[in-house]
ZAMARGU-4260 file (C-alpha; in steps of 0.2 Angstrom, whole numbers, plus 5000, padded with zeros to 4 digits):
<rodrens>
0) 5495/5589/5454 | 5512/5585/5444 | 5528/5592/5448 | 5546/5589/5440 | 5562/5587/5446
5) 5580/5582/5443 | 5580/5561/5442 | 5592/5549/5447 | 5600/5543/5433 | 5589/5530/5425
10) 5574/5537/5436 | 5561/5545/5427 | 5559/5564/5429 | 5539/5566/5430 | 5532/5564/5448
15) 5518/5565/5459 | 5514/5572/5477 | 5504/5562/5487 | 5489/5564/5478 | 5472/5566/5483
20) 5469/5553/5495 | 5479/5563/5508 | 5474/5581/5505 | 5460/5579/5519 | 5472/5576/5529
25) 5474/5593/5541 | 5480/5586/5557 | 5486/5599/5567 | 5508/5598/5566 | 5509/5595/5586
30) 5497/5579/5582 | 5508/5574/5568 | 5523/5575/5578 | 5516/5567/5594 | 5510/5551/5582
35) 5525/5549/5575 | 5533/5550/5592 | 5523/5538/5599 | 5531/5526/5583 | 5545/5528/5586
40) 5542/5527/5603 | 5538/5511/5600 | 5548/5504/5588 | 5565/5508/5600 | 5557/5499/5614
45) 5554/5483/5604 | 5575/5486/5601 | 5577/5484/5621 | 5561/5474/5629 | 5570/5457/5626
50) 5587/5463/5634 | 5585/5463/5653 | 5575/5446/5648 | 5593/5438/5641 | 5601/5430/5657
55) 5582/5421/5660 | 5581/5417/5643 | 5598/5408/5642 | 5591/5395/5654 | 5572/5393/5646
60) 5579/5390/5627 | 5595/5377/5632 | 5607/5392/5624 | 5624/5400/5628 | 5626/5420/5628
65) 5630/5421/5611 | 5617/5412/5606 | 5603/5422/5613 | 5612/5438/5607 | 5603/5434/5593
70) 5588/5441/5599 | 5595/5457/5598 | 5607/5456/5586 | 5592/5450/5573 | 5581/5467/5575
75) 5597/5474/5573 | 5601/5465/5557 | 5585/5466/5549 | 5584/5484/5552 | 5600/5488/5543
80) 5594/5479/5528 | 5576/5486/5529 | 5580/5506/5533 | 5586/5510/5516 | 5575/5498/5507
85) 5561/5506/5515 | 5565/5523/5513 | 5567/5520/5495 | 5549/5513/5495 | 5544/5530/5505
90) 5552/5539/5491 | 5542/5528/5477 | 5523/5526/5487 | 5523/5539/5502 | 5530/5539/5519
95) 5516/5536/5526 | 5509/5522/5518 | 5529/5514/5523 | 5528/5521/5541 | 5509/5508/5540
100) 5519/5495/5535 | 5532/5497/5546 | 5519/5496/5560 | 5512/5482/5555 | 5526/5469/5553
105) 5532/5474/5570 | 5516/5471/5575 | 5517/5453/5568 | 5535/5453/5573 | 5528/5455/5593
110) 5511/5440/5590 | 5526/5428/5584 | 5536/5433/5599 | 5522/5429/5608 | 5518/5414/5606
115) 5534/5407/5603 | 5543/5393/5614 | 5560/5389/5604 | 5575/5401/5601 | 5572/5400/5582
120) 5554/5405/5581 | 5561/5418/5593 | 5573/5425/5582 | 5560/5425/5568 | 5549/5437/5575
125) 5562/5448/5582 | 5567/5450/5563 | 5552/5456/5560 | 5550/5468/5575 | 5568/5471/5568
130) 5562/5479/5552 | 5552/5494/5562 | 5569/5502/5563 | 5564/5509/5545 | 5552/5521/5553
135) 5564/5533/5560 | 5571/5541/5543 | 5554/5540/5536 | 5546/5548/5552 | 5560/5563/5551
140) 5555/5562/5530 | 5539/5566/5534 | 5543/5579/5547 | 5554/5589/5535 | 5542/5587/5519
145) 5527/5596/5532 | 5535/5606/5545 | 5540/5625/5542 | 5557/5629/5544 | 5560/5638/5559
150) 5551/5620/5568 | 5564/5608/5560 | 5577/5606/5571 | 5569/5605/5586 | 5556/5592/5578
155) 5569/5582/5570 | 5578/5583/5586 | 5562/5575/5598 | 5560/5562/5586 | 5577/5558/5588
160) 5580/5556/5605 | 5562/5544/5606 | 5576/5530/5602 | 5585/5531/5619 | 5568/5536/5628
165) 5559/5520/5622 | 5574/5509/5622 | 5575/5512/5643 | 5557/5514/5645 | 5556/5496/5638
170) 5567/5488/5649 | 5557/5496/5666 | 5542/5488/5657 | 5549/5472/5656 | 5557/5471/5674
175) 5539/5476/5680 | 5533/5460/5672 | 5546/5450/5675 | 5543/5451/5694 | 5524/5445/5692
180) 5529/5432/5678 | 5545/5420/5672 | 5537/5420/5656 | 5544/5432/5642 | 5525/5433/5632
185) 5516/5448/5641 | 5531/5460/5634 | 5528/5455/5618 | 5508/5457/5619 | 5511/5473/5626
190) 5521/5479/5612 | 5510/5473/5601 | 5495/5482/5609 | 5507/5496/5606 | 5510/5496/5588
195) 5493/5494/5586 | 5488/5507/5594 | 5501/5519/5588 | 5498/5512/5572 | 5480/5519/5572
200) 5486/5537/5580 | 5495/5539/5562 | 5483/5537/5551 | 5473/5547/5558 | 5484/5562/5561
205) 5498/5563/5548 | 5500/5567/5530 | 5509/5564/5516 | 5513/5576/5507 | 5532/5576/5499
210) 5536/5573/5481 | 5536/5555/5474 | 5549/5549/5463 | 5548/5533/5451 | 5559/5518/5448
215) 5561/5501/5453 | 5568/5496/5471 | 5585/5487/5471 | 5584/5471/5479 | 5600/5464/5474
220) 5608/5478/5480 | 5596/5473/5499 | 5601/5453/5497 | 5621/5458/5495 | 5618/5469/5511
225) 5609/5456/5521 | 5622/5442/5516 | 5639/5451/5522 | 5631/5459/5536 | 5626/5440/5541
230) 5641/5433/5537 | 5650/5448/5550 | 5641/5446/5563 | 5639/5427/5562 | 5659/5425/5563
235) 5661/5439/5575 | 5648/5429/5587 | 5653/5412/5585 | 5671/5415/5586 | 5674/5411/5603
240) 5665/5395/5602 | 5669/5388/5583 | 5688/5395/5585 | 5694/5413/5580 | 5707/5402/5567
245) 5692/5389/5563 | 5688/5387/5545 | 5669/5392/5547 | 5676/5408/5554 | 5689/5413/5542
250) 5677/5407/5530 | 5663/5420/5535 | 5674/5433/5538 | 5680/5431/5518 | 5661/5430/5511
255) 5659/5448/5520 | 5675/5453/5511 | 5669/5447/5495 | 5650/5451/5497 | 5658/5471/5503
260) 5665/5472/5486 | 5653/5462/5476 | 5638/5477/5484 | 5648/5492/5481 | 5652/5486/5463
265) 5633/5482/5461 | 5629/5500/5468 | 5638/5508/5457 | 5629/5500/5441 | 5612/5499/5445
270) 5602/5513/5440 | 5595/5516/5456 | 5603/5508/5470 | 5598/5503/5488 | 5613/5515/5494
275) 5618/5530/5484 | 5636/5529/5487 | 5639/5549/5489 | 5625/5548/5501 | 5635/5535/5511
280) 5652/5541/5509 | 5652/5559/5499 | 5662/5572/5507 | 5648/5579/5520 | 5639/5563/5522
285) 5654/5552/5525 | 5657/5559/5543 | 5641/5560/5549 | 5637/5541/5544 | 5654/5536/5552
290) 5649/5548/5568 | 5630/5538/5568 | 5638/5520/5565 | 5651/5524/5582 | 5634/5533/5591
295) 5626/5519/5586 | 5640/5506/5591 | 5642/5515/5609 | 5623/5516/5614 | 5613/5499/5610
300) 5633/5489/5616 | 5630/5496/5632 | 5609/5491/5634 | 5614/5475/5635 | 5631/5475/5644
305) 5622/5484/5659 | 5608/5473/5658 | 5617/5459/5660 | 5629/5468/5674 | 5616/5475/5684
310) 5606/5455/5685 | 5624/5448/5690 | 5625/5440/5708 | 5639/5448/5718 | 5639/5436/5731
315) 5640/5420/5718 | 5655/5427/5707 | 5661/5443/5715 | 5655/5456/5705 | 5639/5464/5700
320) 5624/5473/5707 | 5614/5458/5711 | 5599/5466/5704 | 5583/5460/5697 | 5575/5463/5681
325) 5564/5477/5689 | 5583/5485/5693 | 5588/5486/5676 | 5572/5497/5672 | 5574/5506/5685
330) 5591/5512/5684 | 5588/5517/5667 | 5577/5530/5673 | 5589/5545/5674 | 5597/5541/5655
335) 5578/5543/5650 | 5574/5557/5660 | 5590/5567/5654 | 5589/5558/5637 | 5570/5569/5638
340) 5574/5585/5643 | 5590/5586/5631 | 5583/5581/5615 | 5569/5594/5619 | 5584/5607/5618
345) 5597/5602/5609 | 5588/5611/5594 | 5595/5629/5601 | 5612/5623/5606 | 5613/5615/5587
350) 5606/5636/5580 | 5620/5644/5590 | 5635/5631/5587 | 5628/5620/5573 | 5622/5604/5573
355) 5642/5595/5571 | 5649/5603/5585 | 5632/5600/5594 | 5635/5579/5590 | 5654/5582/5595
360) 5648/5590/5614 | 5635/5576/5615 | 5646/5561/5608 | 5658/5567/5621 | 5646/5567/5635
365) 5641/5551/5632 | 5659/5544/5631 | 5661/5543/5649 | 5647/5533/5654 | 5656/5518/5648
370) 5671/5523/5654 | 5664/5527/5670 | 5658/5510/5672 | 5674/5504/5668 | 5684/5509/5684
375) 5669/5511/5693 | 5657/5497/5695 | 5655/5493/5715 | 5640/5503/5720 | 5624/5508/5714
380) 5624/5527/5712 | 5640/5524/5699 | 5629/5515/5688 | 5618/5530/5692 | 5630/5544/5688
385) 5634/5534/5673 | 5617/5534/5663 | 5612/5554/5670 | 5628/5554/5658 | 5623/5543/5645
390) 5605/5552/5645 | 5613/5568/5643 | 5626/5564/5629 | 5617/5553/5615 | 5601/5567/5621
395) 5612/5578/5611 | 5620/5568/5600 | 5605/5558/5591 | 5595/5574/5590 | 5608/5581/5583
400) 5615/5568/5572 | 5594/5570/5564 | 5599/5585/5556 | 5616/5583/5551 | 5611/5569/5542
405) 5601/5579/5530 | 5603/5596/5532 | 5616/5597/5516 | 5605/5586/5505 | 5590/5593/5494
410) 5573/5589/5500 | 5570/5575/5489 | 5586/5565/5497 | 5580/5569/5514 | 5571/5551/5518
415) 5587/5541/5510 | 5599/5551/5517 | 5591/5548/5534 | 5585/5529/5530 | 5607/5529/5525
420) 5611/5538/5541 | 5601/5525/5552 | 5607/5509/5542 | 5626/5513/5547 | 5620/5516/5566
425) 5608/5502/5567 | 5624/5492/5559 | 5636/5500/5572 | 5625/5492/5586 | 5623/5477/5578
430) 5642/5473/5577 | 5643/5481/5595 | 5632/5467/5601 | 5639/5455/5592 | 5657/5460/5600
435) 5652/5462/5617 | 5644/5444/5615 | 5657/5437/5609 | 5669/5446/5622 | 5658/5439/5638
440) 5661/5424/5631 | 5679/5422/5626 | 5683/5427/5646 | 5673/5416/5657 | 5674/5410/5675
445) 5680/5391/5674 | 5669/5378/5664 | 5653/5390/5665 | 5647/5402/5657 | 5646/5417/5668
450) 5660/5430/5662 | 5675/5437/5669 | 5674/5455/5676 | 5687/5459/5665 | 5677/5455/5649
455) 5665/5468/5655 | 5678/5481/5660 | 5686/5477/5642 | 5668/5480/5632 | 5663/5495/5642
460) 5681/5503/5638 | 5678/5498/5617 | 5660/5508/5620 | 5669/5523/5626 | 5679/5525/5612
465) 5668/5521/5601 | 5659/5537/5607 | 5676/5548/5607 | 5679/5543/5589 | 5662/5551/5587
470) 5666/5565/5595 | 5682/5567/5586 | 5671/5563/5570 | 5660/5576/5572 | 5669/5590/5578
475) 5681/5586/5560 | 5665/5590/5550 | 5662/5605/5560 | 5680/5613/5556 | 5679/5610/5539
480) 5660/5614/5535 | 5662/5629/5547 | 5656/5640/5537 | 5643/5629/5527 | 5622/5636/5536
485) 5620/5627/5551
</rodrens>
């Protein structure tokens, strides 16, 4: 079957649905949606596994804190340049066959991890778990290409807040380990047992069924993203140790300047760019990529800073919860729980106030959890009270940041404007790791390198208002699109 539609410029106008080789596919929708649940289930528990691991893993590998921020920071990294490649890729092949790939290089991603015994090889396989972060806009692609309309919302909305679920279901797996075993591999095999398994579950169960486009994928355009995004968070890491007024700083911070310019100049000619700029910064899109990147910013900054909080010894520094790596997972439990129940509802709140105001309540919410955390970090149950908030807020705000993303865009835009819309948040936390890193270890106690208190009252304030800019964000697109369909 051939249909036509409007091109991109330079694109060409003929093309095809998914063809045959996907029209026996008749999975019932609640299967679809629970396969590609279980992905993305997945693919936000690889994004926290390694983080209660950090402190332990500063020791094995001979590294500082900045330095084994990298093994966060690089599934970051690599997913900010591989989500709008990738959805690109699901508009040319099928969503489907991209969500396969998706799978399986985090599945490679997790053997490397596995077997690996140095910081380098390390990072390398967490670059390739990294590039899984692709299968959340081309999960909510396929969700709006097969689901009826009355079921979008509330669809787009549970495969949104899998992000925060997995990301605290991964760290309880990994303190469950950690108690049996110093070694970091049995996380990684089990996340690799994981994605194979959930790799599986999707072929079997979902379709592919949304118009295919034509063209040629921009890989300059992918290069220039990867290189100023490098350059940012490289200087913003290593400042503290190379020298904030260090040439190699100064230096990286200009190549983002000049790589920034040199990518929007190249986005504008090509005929097909990574990045559509309207779709990044056009009049609707603009807020809700800003809201995303300080959503995204707020939530993976504080997986790590309460990690590494809730593991330090009180009695040896003075502050901390003296917890263990079981500890961390378990005090995530009520930000999953409420994270759960939230995004299950946050579709009806979203039909009666819209999906921006809906963003603006949760980013609000969410807000004071850091700040919570920053005047109050003595006891247990505040770390407690903190993530019920945390669940609660981005339960709202990342279900309903799934539709603002692409509700104003036409159907063939859906997977890019969602692959655009996760780019900026995945960036957001990629800079807020790279912050936060940097921050713990500017202020440290004497010659060691255990920080400060107050560089974790400083990072936790940052995080908190990064969510109220959110909030702010949001609630700005609401006023002025107030009377645009919800």
């Amino acid at each position: 079957m051939t249909s036509t539609v409007e091109g991109r410029p330079g694109a060409g106008a003929n093309t095809t649905d998914s063809g045959p080789d996907d029209a026996g596919t008749k999975a019932p929708l609640g299967l679809t949606l629970l396969a590609l649940c279980a992905a993305g289930l997945v693919v936000s528990l690889q994004q926290t596994v390694v983080i209660p691991l950090l402190p332990r893993l500063i020791v094995q590998l001979h590294t500082n804190v900045s330095g084994v921020t990298w093994l966060f920071t690089a599934s970051l990294l690599t997913g900010a340049v591989a989500t709008p490649l990738l959805s690109r890729f699901g508009d040319m092949y099928g969503k489907k066959l991209m969500v396969m790939v998706c799978m399986g290089l985090l599945l490679a991603g997790s053997v490397i991890c596995a077997l690996a015994a140095t910081l380098p090889i390390y990072v390398v396989g967490r670059a390739l778990q990294g590039v899984s972060s692709a299968l959340i806009p081309l999960a909510i692609g396929i969700i709006r290409d097969t689901f009826p309309p009355k079921r979008l919302t509330t669809s787009i909305g549970v495969m949104s807040g899998t992000m925060g679920v997995g990301g605290t279901i991964g760290m309880l797996v990994t303190g469950v380990i950690a108690n049996h075993t110093t070694s970091a591999h049995p996380v990684f095999w089990i996340t690799a047992g994981m994605a194979l398994l959930s790799t599986i579950l999707i072929g079997v169960t979902a379709a592919d069924t949304g118009i295919r486009h034509g063209g040629r994928p921009d890989f300059v355009g992918a290069g220039l993203l990867a290189g100023l995004l490098t350059c940012l968070l490289l200087a913003i890491s290593e400042g503290p140790d190379w020298g904030w007024g260090s040439g190699s700083v100064i230096g990286l911070f200009v190549a983002a300047v000049v790589l920034t310019a040199v990518w929007v100049f190249a986005e504008l000619k090509v005929a097909q760019p990574l990045v559509r700029l309207p779709l990044l910064v056009g009049p609707r899109s603009l807020s809700a990529n800003l809201a995303s990147a300080l959503l995204g910013f707020a939530m993976f900054g504080s997986f790590s800073l309460i990690s590494n909080f809730v593991e330090t010894p009180a009695d040896k520094v003075g502050y901390g919860l003296s917890g263990t790596v079981l500890d961390v997972g378990l005090y995530g439990i009520p930000s999953t729980v409420m994270m759960t129940f939230f995004s299950f509802r946050t579709g009806r709140i979203a039909a009666r106030i819209g999906a921006a105001h809906t963003l603006a309540l949760g980013a609000a919410i969410a807000a004071f959890a850091p700040l919570s955390l920053a005047f109050f970090h003595t006891h247990g149950y505040e770390l407690i009270i903190s993530n019920v908030l945390q669940g609660i807020g981005f339960g709202i705000s990342y279900a309903a940041l799934g539709t603002l993303a692409v509700q104003h865009v036409a159907m063939s835009e859906s997977s890019i404007a969602s692959g655009i819309n996760s780019l900026v948040r995945t960036a957001g936390g990629s800079i807020s790791g790279a912050i936060t890193g940097s921050i713990l270890s500017a202020y440290t106690i004497g010659h060691s390198n255990v920080p400060q208190l107050h560089a974790y009252v400083l990072s936790f304030v940052l995080l908190g208002i990064g969510a109220l800019l959110a909030a702010v964000v949001a609630f700005g697109n609401g006023v002025r699109h107030k009377h645009v369909p919800h």
